[in-house]
N, C-alpha and C positions, 0 to 999 in steps of 0.2 A: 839943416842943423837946428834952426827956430823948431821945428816941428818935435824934435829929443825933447829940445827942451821943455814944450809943452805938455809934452808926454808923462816928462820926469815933476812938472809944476805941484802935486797932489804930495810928492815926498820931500821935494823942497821946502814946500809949506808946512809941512808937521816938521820937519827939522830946526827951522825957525821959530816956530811958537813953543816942540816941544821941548820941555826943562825937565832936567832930573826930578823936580819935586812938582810939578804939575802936567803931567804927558796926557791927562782928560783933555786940556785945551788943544794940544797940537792933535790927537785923535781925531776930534770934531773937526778943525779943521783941515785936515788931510780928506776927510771922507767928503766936506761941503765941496772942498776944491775938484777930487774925485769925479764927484756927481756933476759937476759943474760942467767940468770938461768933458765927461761922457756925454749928456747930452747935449752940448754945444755942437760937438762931434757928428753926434745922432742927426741932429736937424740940421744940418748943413751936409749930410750924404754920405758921412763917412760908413765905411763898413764896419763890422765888426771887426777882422783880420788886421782893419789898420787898429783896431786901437786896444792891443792886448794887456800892452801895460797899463792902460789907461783905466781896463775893466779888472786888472788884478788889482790897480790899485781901491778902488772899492771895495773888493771882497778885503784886501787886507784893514784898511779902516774902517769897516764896518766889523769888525773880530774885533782890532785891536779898541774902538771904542766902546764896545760891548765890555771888554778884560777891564779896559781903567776904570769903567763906571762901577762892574760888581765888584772888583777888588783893586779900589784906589791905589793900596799899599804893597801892589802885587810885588813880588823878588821882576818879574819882570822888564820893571819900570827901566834900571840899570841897563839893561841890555838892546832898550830901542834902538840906538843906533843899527846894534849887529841884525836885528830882528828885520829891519827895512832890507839890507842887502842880502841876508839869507833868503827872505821872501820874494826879491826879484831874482834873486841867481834860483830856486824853484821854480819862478815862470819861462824864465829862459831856458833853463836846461829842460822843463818839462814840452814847452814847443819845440824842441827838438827831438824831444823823444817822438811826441806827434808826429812827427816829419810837416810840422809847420811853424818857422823860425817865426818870430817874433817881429822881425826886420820886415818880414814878404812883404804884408801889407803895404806900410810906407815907401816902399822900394817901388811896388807896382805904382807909385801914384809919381816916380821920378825916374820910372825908364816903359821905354816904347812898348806898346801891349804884343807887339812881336816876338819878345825873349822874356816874356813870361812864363810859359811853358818849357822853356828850355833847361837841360841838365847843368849848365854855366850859372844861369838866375841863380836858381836850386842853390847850388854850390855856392857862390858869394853869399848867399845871406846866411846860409848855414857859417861858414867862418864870421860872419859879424857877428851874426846870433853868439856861437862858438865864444868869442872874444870879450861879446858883453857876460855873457855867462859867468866865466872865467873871471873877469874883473867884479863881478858882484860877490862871488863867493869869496876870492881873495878879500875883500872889502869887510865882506864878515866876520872871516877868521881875523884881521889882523885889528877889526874894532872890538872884536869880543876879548884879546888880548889886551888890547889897551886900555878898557875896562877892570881888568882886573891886576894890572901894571902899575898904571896910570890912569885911575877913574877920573880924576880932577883936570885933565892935560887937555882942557875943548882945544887950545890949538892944535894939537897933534891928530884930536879925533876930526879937527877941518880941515885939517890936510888931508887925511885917508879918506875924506868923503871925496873930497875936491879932485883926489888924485884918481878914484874910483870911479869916477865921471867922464872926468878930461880926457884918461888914459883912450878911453874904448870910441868916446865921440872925435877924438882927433882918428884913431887907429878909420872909424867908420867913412870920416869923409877919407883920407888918403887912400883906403882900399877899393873903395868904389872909384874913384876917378882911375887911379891907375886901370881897375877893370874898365870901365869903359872906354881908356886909351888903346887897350889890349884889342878890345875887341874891333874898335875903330880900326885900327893900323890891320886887324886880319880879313876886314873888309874890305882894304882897300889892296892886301896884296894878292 
């Protein structure tokens, strides 16, 4: 679970710094936090595969810091919230399309290199992928609504962030345990 959430650390941190009337600051630091963790990552062994979000998250802060800088006053500024969860529901559904979920990586580094290969693996992380997918886009539609609802409502839009998180990282750890309770219990009959 630490591991999501270092993952997610790069949009946590632009969420934090970024405000309605100054999103240069939280850009910037989205992308240092970004960069931070990727090569942290890098030099400590990680692969590429584990850290997809981690290298979307660069490509999106380095765009989105590019956008505030040439056009401080963009129409876009309003929409960051929705902008962050349509950009990871993008990377997610687009590793799926790949036939390479998003989850694989971190999942190889918390299950046995023997059911790597397997159509089971495969399968679970495709529904986690699936799930987080799912919750990011849900997450967009219903901040880009509340935006335009309720622009001024930050607790409502911390809730949908919050609930956009929590939902898919609880969904993440309960479905892998039960899998590998599944899969224990068909080992052992």
């Amino acid at each position: 679970m630490i591991r999501y959430v270092i993952s997610f650390l790069p949009w946590i941190a632009y969420a934090c710094v970024a405000t309605s009337d100054e999103w240069r600051n939280g850009a910037l630091v989205g992308l240092g936090v970004a960069l931070v963790v990727v090569s942290y990552d890098r030099m400590t062994g990680k692969a590429w595969d584990e850290m997809v979000i981690e290298s979307s998250a660069v490509i999106f802060f380095a765009i989105i810091t590019a956008i505030s800088f040439a056009s401080p006053d963009s129409s876009l500024i309003k929409y960051g919230p929705s902008l962050v969860d349509a950009w990871l529901a993008l990377t997610a559904w687009g590793s799926l399309l790949v036939r390479r979920p998003f989850t694989l990586g971190v999942a190889r580094k918390m299950a046995p290199q023997h059911v790597w290969a397997t159509p089971r693996f495969y399968r679970i992380n495709s529904v986690i992928t699936s799930v987080w997918a799912a919750a990011f886009t849900l997450t967009a539609v219903a901040l880009y609504v509340q935006t335009h609802v309720a622009p001024h409502a930050t607790t409502t839009a911390i809730a949908i962030k919050v609930a956009g998180f929590a939902l898919p990282a609880l969904f993440t750890v309960r479905y892998s345990a039960a899998a590998a309770n599944r899969a224990r219990q068909q080992q052992t009959a």
